[in-house]
C-alpha positions in Angstrom: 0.0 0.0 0.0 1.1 3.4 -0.7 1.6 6.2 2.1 -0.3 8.1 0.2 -3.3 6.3 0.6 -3.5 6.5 4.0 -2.6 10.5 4.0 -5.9 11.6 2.9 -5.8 15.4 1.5 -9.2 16.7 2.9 -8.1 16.0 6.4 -5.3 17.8 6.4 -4.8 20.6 8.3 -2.2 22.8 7.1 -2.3 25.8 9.6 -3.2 24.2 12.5 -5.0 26.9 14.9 -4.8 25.2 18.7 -1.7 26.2 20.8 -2.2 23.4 24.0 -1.3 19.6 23.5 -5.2 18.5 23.8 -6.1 21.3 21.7 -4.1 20.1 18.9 -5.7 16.6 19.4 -9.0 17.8 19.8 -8.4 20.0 15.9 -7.1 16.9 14.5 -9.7 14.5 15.6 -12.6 16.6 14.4 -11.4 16.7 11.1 -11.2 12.8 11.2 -14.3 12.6 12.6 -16.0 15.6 10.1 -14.1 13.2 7.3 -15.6 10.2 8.2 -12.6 8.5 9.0 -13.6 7.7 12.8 -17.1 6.8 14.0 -16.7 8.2 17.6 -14.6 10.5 18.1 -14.8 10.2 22.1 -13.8 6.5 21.8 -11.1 7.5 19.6 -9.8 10.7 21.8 -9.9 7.7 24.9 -7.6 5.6 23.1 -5.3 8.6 21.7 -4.8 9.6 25.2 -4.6 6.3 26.6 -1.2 6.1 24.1 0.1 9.9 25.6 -0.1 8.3 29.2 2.4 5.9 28.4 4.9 7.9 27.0 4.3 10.9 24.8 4.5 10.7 20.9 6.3 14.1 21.1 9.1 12.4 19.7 11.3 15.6 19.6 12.8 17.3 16.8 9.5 19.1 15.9 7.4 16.2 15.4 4.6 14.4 17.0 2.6 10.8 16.2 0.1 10.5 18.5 -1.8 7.4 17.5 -4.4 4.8 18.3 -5.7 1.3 17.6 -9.1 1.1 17.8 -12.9 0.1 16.9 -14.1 4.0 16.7 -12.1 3.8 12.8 -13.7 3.3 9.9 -10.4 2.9 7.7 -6.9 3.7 8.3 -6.1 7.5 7.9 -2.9 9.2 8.5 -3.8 12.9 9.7 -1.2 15.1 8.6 -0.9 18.4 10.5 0.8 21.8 10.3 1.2 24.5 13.2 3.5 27.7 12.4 4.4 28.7 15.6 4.9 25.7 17.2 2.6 23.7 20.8 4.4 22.3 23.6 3.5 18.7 23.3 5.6 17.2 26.2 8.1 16.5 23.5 11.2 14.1 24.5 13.6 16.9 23.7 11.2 19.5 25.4 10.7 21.4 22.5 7.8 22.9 20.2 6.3 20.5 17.8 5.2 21.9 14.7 4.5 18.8 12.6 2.1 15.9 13.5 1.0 13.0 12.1 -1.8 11.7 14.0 -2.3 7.9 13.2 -5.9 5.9 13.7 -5.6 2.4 12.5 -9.2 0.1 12.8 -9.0 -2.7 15.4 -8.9 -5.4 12.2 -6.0 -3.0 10.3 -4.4 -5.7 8.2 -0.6 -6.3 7.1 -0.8 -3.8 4.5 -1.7 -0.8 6.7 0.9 -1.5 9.4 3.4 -1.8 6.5 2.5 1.7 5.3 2.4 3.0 8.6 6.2 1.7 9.8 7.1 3.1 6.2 5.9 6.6 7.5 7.7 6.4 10.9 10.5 5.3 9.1 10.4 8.6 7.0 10.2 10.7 9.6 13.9 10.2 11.0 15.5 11.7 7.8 16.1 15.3 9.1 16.2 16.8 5.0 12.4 15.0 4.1 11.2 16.6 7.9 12.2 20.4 6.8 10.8 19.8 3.4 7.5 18.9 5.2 7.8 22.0 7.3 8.7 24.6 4.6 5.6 22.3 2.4 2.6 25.3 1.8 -0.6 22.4 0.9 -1.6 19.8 0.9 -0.7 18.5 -2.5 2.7 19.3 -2.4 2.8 16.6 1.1 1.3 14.2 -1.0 4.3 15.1 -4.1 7.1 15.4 -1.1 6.1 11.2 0.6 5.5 9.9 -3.0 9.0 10.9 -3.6 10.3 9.8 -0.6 8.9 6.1 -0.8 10.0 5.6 -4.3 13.7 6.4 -2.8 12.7 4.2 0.5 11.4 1.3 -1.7 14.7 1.2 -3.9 16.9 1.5 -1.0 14.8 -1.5 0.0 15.5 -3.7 -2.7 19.2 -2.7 -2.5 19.4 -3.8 0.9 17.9 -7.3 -0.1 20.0 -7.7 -2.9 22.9 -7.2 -0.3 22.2 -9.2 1.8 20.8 -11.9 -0.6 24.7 -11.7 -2.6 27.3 -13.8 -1.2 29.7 -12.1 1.5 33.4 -12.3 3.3 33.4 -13.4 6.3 33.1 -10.5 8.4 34.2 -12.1 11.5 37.1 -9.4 13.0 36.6 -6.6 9.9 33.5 -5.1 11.9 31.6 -5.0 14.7 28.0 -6.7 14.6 25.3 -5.7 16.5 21.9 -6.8 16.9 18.3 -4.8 18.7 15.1 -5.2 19.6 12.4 -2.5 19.1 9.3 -2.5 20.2 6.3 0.0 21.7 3.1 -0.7 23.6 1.0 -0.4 20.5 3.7 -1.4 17.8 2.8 1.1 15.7 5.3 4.2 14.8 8.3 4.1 17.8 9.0 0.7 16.8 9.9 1.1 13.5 11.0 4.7 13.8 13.8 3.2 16.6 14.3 0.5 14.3 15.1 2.8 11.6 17.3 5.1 13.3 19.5 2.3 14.5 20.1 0.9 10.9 21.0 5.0 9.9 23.5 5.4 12.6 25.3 2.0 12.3 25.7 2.5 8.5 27.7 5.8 9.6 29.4 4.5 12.2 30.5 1.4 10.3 28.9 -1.1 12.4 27.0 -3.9 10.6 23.5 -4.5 12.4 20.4 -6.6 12.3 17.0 -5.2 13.8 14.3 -7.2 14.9 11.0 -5.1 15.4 8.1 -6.4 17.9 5.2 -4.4 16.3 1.6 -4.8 15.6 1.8 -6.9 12.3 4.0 -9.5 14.7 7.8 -10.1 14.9 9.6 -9.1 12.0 13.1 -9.4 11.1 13.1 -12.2 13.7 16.8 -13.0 15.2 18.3 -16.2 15.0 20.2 -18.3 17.1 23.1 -17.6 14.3 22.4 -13.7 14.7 23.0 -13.9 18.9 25.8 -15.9 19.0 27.6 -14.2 16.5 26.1 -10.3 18.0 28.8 -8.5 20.1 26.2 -6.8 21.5 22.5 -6.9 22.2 20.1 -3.5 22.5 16.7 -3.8 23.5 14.5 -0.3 22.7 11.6 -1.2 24.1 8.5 -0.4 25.9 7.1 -3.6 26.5 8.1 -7.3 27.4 10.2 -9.0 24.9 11.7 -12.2 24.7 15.3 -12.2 26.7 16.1 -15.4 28.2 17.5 -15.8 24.2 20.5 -13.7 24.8 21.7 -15.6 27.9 25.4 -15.0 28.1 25.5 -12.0 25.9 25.7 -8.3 27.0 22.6 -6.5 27.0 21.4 -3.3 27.7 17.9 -2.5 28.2 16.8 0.9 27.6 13.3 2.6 26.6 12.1 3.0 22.6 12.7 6.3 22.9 16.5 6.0 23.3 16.3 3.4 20.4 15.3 7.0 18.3 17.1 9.9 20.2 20.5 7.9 21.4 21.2 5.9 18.5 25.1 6.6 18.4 25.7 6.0 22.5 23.2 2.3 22.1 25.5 0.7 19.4 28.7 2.3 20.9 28.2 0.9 23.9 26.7 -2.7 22.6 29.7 -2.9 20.4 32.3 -2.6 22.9 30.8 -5.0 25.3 30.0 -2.3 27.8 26.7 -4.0 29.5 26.3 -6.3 32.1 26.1 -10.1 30.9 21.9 -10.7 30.5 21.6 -14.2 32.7 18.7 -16.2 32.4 19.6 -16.5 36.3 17.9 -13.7 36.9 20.7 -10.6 35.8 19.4 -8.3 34.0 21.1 -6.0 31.2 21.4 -2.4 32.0 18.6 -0.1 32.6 18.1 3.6 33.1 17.2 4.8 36.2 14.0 6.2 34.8 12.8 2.4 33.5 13.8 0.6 36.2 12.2 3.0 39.0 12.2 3.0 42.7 11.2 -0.5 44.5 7.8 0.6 45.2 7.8 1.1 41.5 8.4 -2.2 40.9 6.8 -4.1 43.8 3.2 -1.4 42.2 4.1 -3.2 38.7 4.6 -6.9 40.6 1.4 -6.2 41.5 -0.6 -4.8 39.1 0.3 -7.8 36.6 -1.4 -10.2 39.4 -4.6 -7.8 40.1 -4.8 -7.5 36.1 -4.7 -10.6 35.0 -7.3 -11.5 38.2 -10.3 -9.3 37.3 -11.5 -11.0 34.4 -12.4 -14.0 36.2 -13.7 -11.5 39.5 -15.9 -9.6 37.4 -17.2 -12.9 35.1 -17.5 -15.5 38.2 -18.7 -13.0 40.1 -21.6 -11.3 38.3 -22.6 -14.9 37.1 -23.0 -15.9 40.9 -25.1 -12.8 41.8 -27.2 -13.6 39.2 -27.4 -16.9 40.6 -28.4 -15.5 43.9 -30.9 -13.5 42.2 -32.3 -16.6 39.9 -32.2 -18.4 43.5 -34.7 -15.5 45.0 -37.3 -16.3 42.3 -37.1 -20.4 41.7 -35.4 -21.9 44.9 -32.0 -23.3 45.2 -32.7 -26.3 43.1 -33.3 -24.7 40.2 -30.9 -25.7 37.0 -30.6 -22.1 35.7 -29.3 -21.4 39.9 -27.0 -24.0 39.7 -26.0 -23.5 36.4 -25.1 -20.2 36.8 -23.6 -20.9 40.3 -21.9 -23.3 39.7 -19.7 -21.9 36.8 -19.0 -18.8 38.7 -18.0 -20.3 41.5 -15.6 -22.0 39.8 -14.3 -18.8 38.3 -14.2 -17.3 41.2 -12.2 -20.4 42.8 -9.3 -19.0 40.3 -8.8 -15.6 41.8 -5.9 -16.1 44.4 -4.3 -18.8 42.8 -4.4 -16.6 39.8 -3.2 -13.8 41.6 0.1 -14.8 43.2 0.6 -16.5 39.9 0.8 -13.7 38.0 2.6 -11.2 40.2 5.1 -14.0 41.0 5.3 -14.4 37.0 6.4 -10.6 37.0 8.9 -11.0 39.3 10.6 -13.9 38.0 9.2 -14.9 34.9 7.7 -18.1 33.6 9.7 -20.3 36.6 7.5 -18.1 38.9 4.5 -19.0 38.0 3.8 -22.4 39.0 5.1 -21.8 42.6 3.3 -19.1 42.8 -0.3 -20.4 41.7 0.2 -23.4 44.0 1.3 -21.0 47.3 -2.7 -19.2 46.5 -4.0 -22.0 46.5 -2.5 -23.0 49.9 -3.4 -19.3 51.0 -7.1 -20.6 50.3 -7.4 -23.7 52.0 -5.6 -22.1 55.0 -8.2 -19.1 55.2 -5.1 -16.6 54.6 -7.2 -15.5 51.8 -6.4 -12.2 49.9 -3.8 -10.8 51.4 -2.2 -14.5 52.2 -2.7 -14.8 48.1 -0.7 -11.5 47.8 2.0 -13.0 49.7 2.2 -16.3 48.1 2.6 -14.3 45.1 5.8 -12.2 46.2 7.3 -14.9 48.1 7.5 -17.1 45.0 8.9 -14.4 43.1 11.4 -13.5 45.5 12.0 -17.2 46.2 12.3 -18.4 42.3 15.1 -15.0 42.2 16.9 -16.2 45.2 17.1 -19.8 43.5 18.6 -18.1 40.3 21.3 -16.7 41.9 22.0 -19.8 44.0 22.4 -21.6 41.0 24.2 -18.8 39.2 27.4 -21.1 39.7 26.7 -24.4 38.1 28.1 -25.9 34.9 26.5 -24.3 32.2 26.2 -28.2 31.1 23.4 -28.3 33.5 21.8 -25.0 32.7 19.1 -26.8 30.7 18.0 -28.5 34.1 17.5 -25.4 35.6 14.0 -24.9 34.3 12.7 -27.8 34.0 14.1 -29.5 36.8 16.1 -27.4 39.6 13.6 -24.0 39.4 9.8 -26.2 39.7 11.2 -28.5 42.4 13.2 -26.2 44.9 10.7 -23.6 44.0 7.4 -25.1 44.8 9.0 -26.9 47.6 10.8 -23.4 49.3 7.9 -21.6 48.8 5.1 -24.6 49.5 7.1 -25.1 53.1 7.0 -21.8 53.8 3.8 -20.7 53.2 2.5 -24.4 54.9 4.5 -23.7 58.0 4.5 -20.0 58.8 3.4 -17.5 55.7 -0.2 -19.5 55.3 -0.8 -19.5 59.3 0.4 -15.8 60.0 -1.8 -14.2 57.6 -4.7 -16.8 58.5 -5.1 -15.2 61.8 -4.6 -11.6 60.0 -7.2 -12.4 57.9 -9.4 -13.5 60.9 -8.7 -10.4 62.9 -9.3 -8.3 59.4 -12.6 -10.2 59.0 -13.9 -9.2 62.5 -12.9 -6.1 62.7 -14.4 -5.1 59.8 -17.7 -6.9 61.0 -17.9 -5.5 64.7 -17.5 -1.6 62.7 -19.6 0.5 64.5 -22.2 2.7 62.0 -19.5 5.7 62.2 -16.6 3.8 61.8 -17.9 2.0 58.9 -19.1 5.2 57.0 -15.4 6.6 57.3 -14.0 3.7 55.4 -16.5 3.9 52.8 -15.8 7.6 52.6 -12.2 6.8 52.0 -12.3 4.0 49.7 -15.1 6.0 47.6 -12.8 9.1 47.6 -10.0 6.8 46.5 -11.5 6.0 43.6 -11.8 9.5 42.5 -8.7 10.7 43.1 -6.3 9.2 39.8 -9.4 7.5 38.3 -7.9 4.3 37.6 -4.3 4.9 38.8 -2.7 3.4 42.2 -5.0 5.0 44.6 -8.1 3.7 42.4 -6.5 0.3 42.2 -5.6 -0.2 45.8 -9.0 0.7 46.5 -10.4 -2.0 44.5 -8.1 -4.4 45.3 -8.7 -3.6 49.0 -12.4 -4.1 48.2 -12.3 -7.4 46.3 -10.4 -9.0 48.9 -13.2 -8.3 51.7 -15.4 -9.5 49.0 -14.0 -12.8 48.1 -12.6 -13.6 51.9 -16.6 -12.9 53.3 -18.5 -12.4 50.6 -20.2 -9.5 52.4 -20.4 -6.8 49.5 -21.2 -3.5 51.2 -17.4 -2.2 50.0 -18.1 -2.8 46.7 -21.0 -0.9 46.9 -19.0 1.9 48.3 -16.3 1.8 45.4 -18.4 1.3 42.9 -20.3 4.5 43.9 -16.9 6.0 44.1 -15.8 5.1 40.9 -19.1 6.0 39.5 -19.4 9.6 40.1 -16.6 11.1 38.5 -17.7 10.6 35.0 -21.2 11.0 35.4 -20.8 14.3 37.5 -18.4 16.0 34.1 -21.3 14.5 31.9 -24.3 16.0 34.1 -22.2 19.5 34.8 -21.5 19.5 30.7 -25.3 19.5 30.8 -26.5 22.4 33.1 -23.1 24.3 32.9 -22.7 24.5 29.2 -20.5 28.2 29.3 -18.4 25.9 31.2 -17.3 24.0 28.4 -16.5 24.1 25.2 -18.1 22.3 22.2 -15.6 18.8 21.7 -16.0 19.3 25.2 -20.2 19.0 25.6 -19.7 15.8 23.2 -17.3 13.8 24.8 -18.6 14.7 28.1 -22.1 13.0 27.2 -20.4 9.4 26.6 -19.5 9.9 30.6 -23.2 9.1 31.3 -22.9 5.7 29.7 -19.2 5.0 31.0 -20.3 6.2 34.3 -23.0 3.8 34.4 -21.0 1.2 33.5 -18.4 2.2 35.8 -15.7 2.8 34.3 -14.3 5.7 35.9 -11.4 6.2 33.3 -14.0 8.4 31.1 -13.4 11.2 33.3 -9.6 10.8 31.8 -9.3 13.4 29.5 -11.2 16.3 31.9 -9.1 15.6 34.5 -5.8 16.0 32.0 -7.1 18.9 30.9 -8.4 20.8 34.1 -6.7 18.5 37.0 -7.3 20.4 39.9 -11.1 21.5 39.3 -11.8 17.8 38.2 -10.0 15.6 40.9 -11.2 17.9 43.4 -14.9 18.0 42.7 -14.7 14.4 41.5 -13.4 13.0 45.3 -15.7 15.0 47.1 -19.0 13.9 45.6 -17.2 10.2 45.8 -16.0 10.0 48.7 -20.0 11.2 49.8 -21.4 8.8 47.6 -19.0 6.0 48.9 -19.7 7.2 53.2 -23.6 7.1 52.4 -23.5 3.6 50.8 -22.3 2.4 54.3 -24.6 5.1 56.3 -27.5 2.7 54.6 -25.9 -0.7 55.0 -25.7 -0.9 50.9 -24.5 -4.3 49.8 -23.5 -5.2 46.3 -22.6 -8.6 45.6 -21.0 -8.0 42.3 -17.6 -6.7 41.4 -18.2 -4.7 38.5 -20.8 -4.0 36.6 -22.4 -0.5 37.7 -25.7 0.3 36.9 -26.7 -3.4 35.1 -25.8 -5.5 38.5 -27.5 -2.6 41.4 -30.9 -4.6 40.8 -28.6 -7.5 42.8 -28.1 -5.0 45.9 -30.1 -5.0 48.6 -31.0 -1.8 48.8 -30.7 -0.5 45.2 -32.9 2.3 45.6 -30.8 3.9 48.6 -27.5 3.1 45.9 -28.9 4.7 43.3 -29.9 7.5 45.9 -26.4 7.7 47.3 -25.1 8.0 44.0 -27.2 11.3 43.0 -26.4 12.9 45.8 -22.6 12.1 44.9 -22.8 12.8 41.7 -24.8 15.9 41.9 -22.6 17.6 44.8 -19.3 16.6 42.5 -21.2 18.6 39.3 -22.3 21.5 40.9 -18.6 22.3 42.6 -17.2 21.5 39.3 -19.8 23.3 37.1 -19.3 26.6 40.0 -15.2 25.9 40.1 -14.6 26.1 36.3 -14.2 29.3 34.2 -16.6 30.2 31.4 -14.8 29.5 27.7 -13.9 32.1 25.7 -15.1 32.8 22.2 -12.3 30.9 20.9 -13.8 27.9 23.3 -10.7 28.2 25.8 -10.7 28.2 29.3 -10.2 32.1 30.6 
């Protein structure tokens, strides 16, 4: 496919008029939208800013990709854009951007669009082509400037085959051979852009290299077992997990796709001349920037998050499909098939979620040889009553266990290093972390999770509407981040240890107010906000309903203060009243189609008015009126 016929001239916009970061979005996104290319532009806006969370696609000298995969396009469109004086977009090198190139790919987008679109990131780190863009006055003469540049691309291309397709000298000792992983959370433009700028700069610096690119049309360029022992160095760019335990032995150093763009000449420099620690399957670890790597609680936050994660699909189905039961039960009698139907297979989802849990966060620490010990110490959490919290233990304590083996080990023959994991890592593992949490881990938090249990039960009506005031509050105050999550987590755990669900009606309150308080202040406060803004805001009342709190994203970017702050107190009301009432909700998730299952559902939907209406009228007084222009004064 031809770049071309993804950049689309009517949607260009060659004098872009926005001068803020979601401004700029917002401009580009219309004209998509006005184009027909997207069906919903809120859906589309969620998953552009959903990308700029991770990193940003300010990917410095002047440009900026901000781009999205999702189900809100109708056909893959390449939005090219234009501002004169320049927007601070959060670039990497902190400077203006005054070229973008805002990507929406469909869900299905096939082999040819992702080709065309790692062609157009690939483009883009040619510094000539990028002031030829800037200094280009319409749209045509964009269109004139990329056909040119792909024909030169596509025979450079062929050259490059027939290279490496000819027969060569051995180059063992004449230069230095390198080889790099790139890869980005949605394998779009930063994977082949890196890719790209690695191949450039080891052509100049005489270094032969070979670049294997984890993007969204799969593994390309794939390295063999030929390419790594033969590599003097290994690079990974990447955002995301790749596969390491390949380069056991070799140096490695492990740096973010953002270096694999911006510092191209210190990467293969340093891979070349060995300086990187030796990656070991062990559990070593090539280098890392301080930034990747983060504090402890950084990691232990990620450790965690993989577990919780990978948990809540079989919370929120086993869990709704038992309410239901209960509900079915209410109507026909526990001997009903449909009850035990329904019962039955969410039960035994629901029997999954420790085991699960510690599974997956051990899995994070120490990869694959983690898991196993780790889904067998939840289990052992369950049938000792340690429940939750003994299930978060299991979890770390196989990690920790599985990278204390690793090192142990570190010193054997490497004749034996295929018995590691398959022999050495599930045996000592299970065993270490079995007798532990058999012996003391599984007891100790057994009686935690007693004490827990009946403290929470013997809450007095006061004491019990101050915890639901903080946990709904929580889940207001990063709208899906850490405090949100702990919240949850802290929830889900009551919940599946008692089954008593009068937290999860105070979260779900919590986490249901701040999206449905922007949508109903949009509505009654409309000098408030501008017009994208009145659109996207009314999707808030479905997402709120549904409760997915992550609706009220974008607001909160935009206007952080105004929005957080309204948003906690009317949850953090909502969440305090749910417990003033003795709301239960014996359902993890589901908002607004699983309150029939409460107890009290009229009082919940009550609480969460008053919630909701006390966070909108604080935010709708709070903001500033829009300007003509549709700014904030």
């Amino acid at each position: 496919m031809n770049i071309n016929d993804l950049l689309i001239k009517d949607v260009m916009i060659m004098d872009l008029q926005s001068t803020t970061k979601e401004g700029v979005i917002d401009e580009m996104i219309a004209s998509l939208k006005a184009n027909d290319r997207i069906n919903d532009a809120d859906l589309f806006k969620k998953g552009i800013m959903h990308r700029e969370s991770l990193t940003s696609t300010g990917l410095g000298d002047g440009i900026a990709m901000p781009h999205a995969k999702t189900t809100a396009v109708n056909e893959a469109t390449v939005l090219f854009a234009k501002s004169t004086n320049g927007v601070d977009y959060d670039s990497l090198d902190g400077q203006p951007a005054h070229l973008f190139f805002m990507i929406a790919a469909p869900e299905g987008a096939n082999d040819t669009h992702l080709q065309a679109l790692a062609n157009l990131s690939r483009l883009l780190i040619h510094p000539d082509f990028v002031l030829s863009l800037k200094e280009a006055k319409s749209a045509e003469e964009v269109r004139s400037l990329f056909a040119a540049a792909q024909e030169v691309q596509e025979k450079e291309a062929a050259a490059e085959i027939e290279e490496t397709t000819s027969p060569s000298l051995d180059q063992e000792g004449k230069k230095p051979f390198v080889i790099a992983v790139t890869a980005c959370p949605t394998g779009i433009a930063h994977t082949y852009m890196a890719e790209d700028a690695l191949k450039k700069k080891a052509a100049e610096m005489g270094v032969e290299i070979k670049v294997e690119t984890n993007g969204s049309d799969g593994i390309k360029n794939k390295l063999t077992a030929e390419d790594i022992k033969r590599a003097d160095g290994v690079i990974i760019a990447a955002d995301k997990k790749v596969e390491l335990a390949r380069f056991d032995g070799k140096p490695v150093l492990q740096r973010p796709v953002s270096d694999g763009i911006r510092k191209t000449e210190e990467l293969i420099t340093k891979a070349m001349n060995k300086q990187a620690p030796i990656f070991s399957s062990n559990g070593e670890k090539g280098e890392s920037n301080e930034e990747e790597s983060g504090t402890w609680i950084n990691r232990v936050y990620k450790d965690l998050m993989n577990g919780i994660s990978t948990m809540l699909p079989f919370v929120i189905g086993g869990g709704i499909l038992m309410a239901i039961s209960f509900l079915v039960e209410s109507f026909l009698g526990d001997t009903n098939s449909l009850f035990l139907f329904l019962n039955t297979v969410g039960s035994n989802a629901f029997n999954f979620l420790i085991p699960i849990l510690a599974g997956y966060i051990a899995l994070s620490i120490a990869d694959r040889p983690g898991l196993m010990p780790g889904m067998v110490g939840g289990l052992l959490a369950v049938n000792s009553n340690a429940g939750f919290l003994g299930g978060l233990a299991a979890g770390f304590l196989a990690g920790y266990t599985i990278l204390a083996l690793k090192k142990a080990l570190n010193g054997l023959p490497k004749s034996l290093n295929g018995l590691k994991a398959i022999l050495f890592y599930p045996i000592l593992g299970l065993l270490i972390t079995g007798a532990l949490m058999f012996f003391i881990v599984g007891p100790i938090f057994a009686t935690i999770n007693l004490a827990m249990i009946t403290f929470l039960e013997n809450l007095g009506t006061a004491n019990a509407v101050i915890l639901g005031t903080l946990l709904g509050g929580m889940m207001a105050i990063d709208m899906g981040g850490p405090f949100n999550k702990a919240a949850y987590a802290f929830s889900i755990g009551i919940f599946t240890d008692t089954g008593d669900g009068s937290l999860m009606a105070a979260v779900m309150a919590g986490g249901m107010v701040p999206p449905l308080a922007i949508a109903l202040a949009s509505t009654f406060f409309k000098n408030k906000f501008n017009d994208d803004e009145k659109k996207s805001a009314v999707t808030n009342y479905v997402m709120g309903l549904s409760f997915i709190t992550e609706g009220a994203i974008p607001f909160a970017a935009a206007d952080p203060l105004r929005t957080i702050g309204s948003s906690v107190v009317g949850a953090a009301i909502a969440g305090g009243l749910t417990q003033l009432w003795d709301i239960t909700i014996p359902a993890p998730h589901g908002g607004i189609f699983v309150v029939a299952l409460s107890n009290h559902w009229f009082l919940f939907l009550v609480a969460l008015a008053i919630g909701t209406i006390i966070s909108a009228v604080i935010l709708g007084l709070w903001r500033k009126p829009v300007t003509a222009e549709g700014l904030l004064k």
